[in-house]
N, CA, C and O atoms as a Tinker XYZ file with bonds, in Angstrom:
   380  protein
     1  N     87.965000   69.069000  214.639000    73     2
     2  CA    88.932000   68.031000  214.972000    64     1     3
     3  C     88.183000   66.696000  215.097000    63     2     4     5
     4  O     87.396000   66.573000  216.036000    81     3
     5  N     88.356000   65.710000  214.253000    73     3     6
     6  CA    88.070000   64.164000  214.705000    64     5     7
     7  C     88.210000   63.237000  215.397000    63     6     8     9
     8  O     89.165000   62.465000  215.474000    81     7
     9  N     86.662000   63.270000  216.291000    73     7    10
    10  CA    86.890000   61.771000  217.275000    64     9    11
    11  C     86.920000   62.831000  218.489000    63    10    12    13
    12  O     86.693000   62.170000  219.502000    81    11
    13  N     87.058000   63.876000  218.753000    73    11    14
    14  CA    86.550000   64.898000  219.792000    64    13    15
    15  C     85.199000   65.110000  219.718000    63    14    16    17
    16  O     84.587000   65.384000  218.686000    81    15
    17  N     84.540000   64.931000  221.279000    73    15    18
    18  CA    82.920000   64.933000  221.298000    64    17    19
    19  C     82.641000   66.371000  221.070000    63    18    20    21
    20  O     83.404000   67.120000  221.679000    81    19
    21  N     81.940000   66.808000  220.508000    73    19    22
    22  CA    81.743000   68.151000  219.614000    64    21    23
    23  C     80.742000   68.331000  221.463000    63    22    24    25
    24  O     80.263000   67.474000  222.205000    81    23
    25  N     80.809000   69.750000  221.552000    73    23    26
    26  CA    80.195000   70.925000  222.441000    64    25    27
    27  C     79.825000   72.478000  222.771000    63    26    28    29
    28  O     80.611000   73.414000  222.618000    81    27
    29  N     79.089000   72.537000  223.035000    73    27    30
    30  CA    78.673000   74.108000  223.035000    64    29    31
    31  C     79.615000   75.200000  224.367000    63    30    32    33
    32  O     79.705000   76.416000  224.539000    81    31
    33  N     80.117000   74.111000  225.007000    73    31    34
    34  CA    80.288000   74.319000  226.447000    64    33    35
    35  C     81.253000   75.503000  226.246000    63    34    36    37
    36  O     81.009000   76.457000  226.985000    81    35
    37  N     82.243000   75.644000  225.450000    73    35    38
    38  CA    83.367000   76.406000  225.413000    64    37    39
    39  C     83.603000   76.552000  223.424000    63    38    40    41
    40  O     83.322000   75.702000  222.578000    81    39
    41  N     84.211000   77.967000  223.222000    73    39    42
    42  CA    84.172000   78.293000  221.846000    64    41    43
    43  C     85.508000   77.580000  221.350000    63    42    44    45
    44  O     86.437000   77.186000  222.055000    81    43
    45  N     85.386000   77.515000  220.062000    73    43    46
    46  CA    86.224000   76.802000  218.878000    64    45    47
    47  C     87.271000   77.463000  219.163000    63    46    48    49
    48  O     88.247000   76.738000  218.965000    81    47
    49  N     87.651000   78.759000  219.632000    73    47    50
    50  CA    88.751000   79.417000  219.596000    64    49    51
    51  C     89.633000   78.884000  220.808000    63    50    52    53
    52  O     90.800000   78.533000  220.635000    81    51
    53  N     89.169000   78.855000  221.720000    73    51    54
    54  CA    89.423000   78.057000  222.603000    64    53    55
    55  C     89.979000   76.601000  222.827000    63    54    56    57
    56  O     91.029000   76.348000  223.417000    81    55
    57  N     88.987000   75.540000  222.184000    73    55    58
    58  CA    89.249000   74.343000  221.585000    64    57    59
    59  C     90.648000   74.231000  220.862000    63    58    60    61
    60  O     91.644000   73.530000  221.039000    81    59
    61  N     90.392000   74.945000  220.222000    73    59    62
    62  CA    91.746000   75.465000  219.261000    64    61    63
    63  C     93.207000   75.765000  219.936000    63    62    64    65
    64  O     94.225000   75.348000  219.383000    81    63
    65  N     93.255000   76.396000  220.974000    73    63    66
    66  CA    94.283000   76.986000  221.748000    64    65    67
    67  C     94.775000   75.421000  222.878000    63    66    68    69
    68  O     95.693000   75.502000  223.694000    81    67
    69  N     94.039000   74.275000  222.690000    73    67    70
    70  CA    94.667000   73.664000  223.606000    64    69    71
    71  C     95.236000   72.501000  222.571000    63    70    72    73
    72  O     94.769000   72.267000  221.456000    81    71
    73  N     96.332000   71.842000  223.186000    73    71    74
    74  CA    97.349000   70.876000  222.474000    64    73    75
    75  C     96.479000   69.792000  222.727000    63    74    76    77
    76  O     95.953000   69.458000  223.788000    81    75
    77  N     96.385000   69.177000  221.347000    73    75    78
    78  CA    95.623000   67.811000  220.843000    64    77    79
    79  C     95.754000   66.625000  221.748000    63    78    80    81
    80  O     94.894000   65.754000  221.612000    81    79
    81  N     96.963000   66.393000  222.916000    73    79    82
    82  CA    97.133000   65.667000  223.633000    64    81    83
    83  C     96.837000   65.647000  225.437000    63    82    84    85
    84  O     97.319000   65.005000  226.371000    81    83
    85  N     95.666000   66.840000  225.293000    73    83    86
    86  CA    94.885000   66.804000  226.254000    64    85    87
    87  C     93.588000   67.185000  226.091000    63    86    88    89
    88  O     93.073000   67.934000  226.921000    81    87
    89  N     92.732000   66.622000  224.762000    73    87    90
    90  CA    91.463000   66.301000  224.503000    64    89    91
    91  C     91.467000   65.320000  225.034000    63    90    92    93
    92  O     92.386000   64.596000  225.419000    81    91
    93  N     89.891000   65.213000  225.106000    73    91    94
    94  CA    89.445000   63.758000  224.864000    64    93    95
    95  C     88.796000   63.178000  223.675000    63    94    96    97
    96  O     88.074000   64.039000  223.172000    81    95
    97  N     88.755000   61.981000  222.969000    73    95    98
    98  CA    88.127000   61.286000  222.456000    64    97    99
    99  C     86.550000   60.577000  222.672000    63    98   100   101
   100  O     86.056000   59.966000  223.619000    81    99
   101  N     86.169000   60.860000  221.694000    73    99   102
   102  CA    84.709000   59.984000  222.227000    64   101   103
   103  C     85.039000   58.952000  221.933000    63   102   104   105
   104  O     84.026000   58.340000  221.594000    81   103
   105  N     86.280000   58.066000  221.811000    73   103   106
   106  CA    86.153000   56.736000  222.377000    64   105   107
   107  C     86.561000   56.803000  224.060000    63   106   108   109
   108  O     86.617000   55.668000  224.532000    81   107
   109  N     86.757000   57.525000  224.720000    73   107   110
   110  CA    86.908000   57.621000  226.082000    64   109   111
   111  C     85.604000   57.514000  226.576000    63   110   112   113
   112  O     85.312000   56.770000  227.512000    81   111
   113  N     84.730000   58.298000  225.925000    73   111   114
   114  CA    83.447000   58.556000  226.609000    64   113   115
   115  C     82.625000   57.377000  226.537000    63   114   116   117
   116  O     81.911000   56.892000  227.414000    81   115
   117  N     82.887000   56.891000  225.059000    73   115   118
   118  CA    82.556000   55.138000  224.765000    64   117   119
   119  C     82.819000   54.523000  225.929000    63   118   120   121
   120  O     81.966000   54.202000  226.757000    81   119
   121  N     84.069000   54.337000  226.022000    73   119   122
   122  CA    84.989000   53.426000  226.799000    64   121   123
   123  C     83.711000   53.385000  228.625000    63   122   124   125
   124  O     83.247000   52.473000  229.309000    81   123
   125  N     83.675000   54.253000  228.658000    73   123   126
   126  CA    83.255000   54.784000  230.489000    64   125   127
   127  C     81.721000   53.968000  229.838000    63   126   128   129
   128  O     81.386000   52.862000  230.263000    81   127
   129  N     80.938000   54.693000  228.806000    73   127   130
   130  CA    79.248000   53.770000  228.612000    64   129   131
   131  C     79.703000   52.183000  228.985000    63   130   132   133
   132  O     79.166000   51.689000  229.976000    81   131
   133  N     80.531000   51.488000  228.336000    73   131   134
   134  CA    80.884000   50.645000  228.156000    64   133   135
   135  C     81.116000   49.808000  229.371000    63   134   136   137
   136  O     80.741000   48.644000  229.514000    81   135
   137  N     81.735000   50.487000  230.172000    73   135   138
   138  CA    82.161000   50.015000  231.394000    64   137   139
   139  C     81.130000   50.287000  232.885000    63   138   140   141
   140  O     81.506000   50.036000  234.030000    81   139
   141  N     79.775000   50.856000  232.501000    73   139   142
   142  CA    78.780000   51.153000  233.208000    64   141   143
   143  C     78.155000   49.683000  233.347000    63   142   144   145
   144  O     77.704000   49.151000  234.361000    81   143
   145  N     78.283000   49.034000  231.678000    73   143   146
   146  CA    77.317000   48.306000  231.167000    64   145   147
   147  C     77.600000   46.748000  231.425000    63   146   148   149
   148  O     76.875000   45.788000  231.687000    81   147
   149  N     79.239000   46.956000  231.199000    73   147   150
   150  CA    80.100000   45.406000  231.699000    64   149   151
   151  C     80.811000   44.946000  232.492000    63   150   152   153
   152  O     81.199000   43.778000  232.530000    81   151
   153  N     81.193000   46.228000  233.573000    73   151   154
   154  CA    82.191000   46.360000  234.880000    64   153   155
   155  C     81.422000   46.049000  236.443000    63   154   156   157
   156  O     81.130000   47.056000  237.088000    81   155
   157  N     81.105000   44.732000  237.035000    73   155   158
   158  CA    80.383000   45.029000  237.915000    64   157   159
   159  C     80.887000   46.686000  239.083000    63   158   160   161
   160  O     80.166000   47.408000  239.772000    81   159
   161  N     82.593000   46.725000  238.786000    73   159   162
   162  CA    82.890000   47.903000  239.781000    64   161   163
   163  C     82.011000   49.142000  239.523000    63   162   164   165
   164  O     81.362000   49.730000  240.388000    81   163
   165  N     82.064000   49.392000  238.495000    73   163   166
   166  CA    81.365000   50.917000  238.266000    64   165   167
   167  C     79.824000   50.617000  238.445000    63   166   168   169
   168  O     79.166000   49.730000  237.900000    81   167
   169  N     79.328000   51.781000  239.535000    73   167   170
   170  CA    77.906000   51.552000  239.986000    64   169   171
   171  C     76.969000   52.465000  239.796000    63   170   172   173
   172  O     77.217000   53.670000  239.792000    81   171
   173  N     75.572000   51.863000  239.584000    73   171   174
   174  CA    74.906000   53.204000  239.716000    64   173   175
   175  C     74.966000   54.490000  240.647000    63   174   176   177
   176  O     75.103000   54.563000  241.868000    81   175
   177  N     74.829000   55.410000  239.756000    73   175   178
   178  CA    74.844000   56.815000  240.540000    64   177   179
   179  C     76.451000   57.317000  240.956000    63   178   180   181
   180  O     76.541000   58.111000  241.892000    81   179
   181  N     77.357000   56.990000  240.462000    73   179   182
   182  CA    78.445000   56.924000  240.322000    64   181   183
   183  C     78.666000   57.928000  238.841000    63   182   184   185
   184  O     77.970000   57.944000  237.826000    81   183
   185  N     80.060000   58.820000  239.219000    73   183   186
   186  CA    80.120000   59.740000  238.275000    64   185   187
   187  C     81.262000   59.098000  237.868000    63   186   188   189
   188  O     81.627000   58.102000  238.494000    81   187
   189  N     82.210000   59.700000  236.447000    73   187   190
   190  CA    83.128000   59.322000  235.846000    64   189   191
   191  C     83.954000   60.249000  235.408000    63   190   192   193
   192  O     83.078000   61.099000  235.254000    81   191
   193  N     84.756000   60.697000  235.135000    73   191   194
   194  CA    85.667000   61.796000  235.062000    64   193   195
   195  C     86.188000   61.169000  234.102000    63   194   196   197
   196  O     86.699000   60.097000  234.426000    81   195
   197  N     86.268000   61.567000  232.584000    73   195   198
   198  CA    86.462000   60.967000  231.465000    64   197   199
   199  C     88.013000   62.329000  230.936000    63   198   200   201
   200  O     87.911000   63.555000  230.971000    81   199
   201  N     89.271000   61.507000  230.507000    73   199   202
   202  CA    90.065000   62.285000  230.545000    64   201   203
   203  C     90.923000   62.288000  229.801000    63   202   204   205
   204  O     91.888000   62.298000  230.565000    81   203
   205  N     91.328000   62.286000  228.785000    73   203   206
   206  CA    92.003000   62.149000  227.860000    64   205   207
   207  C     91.968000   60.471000  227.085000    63   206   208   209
   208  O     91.412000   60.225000  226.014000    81   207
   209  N     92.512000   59.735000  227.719000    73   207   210
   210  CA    92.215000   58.257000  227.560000    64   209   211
   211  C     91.879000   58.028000  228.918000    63   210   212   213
   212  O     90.762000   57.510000  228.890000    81   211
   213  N     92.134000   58.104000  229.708000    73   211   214
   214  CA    91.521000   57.572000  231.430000    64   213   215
   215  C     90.139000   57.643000  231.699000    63   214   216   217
   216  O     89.323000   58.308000  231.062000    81   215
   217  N     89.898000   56.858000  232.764000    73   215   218
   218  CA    88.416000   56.857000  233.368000    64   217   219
   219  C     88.670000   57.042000  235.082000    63   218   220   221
   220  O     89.261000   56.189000  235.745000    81   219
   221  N     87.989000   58.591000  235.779000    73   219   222
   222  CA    88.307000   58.705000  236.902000    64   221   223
   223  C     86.903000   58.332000  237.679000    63   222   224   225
   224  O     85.944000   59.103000  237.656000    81   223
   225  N     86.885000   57.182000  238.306000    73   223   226
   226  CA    85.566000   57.556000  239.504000    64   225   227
   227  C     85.689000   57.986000  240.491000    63   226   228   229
   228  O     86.397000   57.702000  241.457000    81   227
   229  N     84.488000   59.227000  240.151000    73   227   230
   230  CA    84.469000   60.503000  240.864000    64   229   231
   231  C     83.698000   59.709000  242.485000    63   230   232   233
   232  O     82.780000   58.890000  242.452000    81   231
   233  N     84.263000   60.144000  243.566000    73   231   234
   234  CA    83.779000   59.815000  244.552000    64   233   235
   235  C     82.383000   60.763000  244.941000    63   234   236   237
   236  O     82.424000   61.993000  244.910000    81   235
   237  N     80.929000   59.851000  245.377000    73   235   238
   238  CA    79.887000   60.293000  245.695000    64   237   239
   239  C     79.886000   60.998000  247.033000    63   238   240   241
   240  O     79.966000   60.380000  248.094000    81   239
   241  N     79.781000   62.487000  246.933000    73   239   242
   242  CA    79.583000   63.150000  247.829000    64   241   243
   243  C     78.459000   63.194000  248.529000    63   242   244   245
   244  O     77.528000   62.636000  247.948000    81   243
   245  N     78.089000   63.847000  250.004000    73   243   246
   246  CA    77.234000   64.415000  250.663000    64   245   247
   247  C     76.100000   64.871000  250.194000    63   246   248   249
   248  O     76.420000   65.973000  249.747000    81   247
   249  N     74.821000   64.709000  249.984000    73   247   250
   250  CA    73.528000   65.676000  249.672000    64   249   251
   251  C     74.497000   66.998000  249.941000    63   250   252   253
   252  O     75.347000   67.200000  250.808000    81   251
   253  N     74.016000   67.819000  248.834000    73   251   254
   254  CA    74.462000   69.507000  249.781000    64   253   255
   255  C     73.725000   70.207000  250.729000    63   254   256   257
   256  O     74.176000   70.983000  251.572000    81   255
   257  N     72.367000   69.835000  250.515000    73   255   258
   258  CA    71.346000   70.201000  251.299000    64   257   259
   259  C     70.417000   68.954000  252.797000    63   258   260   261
   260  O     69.464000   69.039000  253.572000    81   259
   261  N     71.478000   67.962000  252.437000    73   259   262
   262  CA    71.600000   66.556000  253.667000    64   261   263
   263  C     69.660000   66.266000  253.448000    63   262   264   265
   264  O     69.130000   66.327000  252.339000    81   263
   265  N     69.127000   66.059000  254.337000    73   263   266
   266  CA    67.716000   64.800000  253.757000    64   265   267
   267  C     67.018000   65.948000  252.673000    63   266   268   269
   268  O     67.030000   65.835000  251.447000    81   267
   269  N     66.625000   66.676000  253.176000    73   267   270
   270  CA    65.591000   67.761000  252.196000    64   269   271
   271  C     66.276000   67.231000  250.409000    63   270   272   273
   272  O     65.560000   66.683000  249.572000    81   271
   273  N     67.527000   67.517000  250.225000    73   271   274
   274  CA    68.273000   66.686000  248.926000    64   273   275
   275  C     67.860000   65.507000  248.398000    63   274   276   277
   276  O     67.480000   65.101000  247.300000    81   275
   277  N     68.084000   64.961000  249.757000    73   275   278
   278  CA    67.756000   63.085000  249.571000    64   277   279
   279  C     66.680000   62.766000  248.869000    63   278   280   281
   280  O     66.170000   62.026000  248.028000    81   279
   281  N     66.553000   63.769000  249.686000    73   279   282
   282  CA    64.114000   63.433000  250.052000    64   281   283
   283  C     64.077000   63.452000  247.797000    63   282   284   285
   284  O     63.657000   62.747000  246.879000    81   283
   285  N     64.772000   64.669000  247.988000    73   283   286
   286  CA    63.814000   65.159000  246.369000    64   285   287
   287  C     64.644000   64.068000  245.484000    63   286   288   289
   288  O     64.106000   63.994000  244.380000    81   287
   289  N     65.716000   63.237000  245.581000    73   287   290
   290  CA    66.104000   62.333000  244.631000    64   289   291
   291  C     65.707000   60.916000  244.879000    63   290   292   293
   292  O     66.163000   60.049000  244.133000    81   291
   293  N     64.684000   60.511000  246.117000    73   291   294
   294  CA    64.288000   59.404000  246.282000    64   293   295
   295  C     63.279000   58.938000  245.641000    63   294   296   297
   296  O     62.278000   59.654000  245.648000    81   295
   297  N     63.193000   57.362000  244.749000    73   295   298
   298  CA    62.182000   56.758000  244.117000    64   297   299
   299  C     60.847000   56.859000  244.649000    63   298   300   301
   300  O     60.595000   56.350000  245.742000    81   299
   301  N     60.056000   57.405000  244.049000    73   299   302
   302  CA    58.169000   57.318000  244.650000    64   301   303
   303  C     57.811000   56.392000  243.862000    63   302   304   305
   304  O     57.937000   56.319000  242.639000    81   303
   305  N     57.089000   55.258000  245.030000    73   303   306
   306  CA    56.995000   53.781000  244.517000    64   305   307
   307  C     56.043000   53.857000  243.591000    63   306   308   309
   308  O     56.303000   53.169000  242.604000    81   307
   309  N     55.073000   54.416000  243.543000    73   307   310
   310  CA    53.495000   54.249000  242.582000    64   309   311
   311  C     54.211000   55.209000  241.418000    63   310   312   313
   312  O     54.139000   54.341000  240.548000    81   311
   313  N     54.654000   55.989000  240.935000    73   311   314
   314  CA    55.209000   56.326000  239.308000    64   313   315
   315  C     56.327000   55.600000  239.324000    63   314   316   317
   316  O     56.447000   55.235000  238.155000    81   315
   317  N     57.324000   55.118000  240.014000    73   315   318
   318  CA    57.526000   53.734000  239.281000    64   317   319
   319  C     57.246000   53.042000  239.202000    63   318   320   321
   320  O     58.164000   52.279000  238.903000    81   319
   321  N     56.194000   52.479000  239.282000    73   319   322
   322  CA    55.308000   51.003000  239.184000    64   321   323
   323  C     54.420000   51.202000  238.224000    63   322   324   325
   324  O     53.801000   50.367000  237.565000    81   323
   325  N     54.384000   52.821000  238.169000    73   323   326
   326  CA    52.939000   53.309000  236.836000    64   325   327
   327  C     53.758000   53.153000  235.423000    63   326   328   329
   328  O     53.238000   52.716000  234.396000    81   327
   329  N     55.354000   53.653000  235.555000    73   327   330
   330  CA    55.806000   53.943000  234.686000    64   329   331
   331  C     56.515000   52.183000  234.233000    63   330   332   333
   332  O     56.297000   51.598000  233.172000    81   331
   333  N     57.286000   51.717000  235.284000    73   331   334
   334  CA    57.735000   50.222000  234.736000    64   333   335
   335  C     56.860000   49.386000  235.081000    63   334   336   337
   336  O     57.343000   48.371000  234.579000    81   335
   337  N     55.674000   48.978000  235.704000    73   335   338
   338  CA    54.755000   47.939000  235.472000    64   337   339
   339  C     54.936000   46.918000  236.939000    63   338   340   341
   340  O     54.229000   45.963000  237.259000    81   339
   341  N     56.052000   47.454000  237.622000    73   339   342
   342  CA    56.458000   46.513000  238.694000    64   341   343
   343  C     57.313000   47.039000  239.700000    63   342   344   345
   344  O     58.448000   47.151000  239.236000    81   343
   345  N     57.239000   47.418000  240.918000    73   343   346
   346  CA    57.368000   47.461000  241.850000    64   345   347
   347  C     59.786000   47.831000  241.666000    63   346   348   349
   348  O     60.639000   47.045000  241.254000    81   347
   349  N     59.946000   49.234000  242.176000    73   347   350
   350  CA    61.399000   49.255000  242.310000    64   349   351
   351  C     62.690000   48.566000  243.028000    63   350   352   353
   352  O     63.901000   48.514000  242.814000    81   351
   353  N     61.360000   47.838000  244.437000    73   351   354
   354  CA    62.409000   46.988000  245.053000    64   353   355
   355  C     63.853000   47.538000  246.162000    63   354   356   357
   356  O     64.574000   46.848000  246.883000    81   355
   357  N     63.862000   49.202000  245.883000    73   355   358
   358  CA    64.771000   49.706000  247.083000    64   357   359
   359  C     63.931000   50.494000  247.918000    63   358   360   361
   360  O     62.926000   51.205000  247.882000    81   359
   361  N     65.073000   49.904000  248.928000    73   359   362
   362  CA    64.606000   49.791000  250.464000    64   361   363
   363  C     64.148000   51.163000  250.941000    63   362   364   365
   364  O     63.295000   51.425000  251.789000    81   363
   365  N     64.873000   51.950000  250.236000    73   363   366
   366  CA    64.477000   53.338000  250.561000    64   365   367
   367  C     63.362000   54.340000  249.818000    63   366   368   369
   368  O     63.022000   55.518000  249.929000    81   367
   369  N     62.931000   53.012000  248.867000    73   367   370
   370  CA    61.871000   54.057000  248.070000    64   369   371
   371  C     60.553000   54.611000  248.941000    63   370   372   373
   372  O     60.210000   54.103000  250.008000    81   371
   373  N     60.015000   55.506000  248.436000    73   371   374
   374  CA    58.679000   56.226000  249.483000    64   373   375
   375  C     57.646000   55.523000  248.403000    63   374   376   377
   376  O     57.504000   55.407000  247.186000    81   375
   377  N     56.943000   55.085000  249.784000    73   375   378
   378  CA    55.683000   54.105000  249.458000    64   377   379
   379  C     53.990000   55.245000  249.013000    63   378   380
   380  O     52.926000   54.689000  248.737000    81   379
């Protein structure tokens, strides 16, 4: 089918069994890049729920595992500074 983002996630037979007017388009999925890039609303670390033609922002939940979580998704200042050349600048990065 054309203009549906092709996936492994679920079989063709399947794909097949649902009515064309609750795919999505990869201009939806466009649409959401797009709006990462030119929308000051949509923010980093912010999810998107891409849906037929709609764009849902998904509200940022809780660590599941609360700091131990945190801990392992927080910036370590010296590989980013090794890797971009300059210093990350949030407040919460580990020095």
């Amino acid at each position: 089918m054309p203009g549906i983002v092709p996936t492994k996630i679920i079989p063709q037979a399947m794909l097949d069994a649902v009515e064309p007017d609750c795919l999505t388009p990869i201009s939806t999925i466009v649409m959401a890049y797009d709006k990462f890039l030119s929308d000051d609303n949509y923010q980093t670390g912010e999810a998107v729920e891409c849906s037929v033609d709609k764009l849902y922002v998904v509200p940022q939940t809780e660590y599941s595992n609360g700091q131990a979580s945190k801990r392992a998704c927080t910036v370590w200042e010296p590989l980013f500074k090794m890797l971009h050349t300059e210093n990350s600048g949030l407040e919460d990065a580990i020095a």
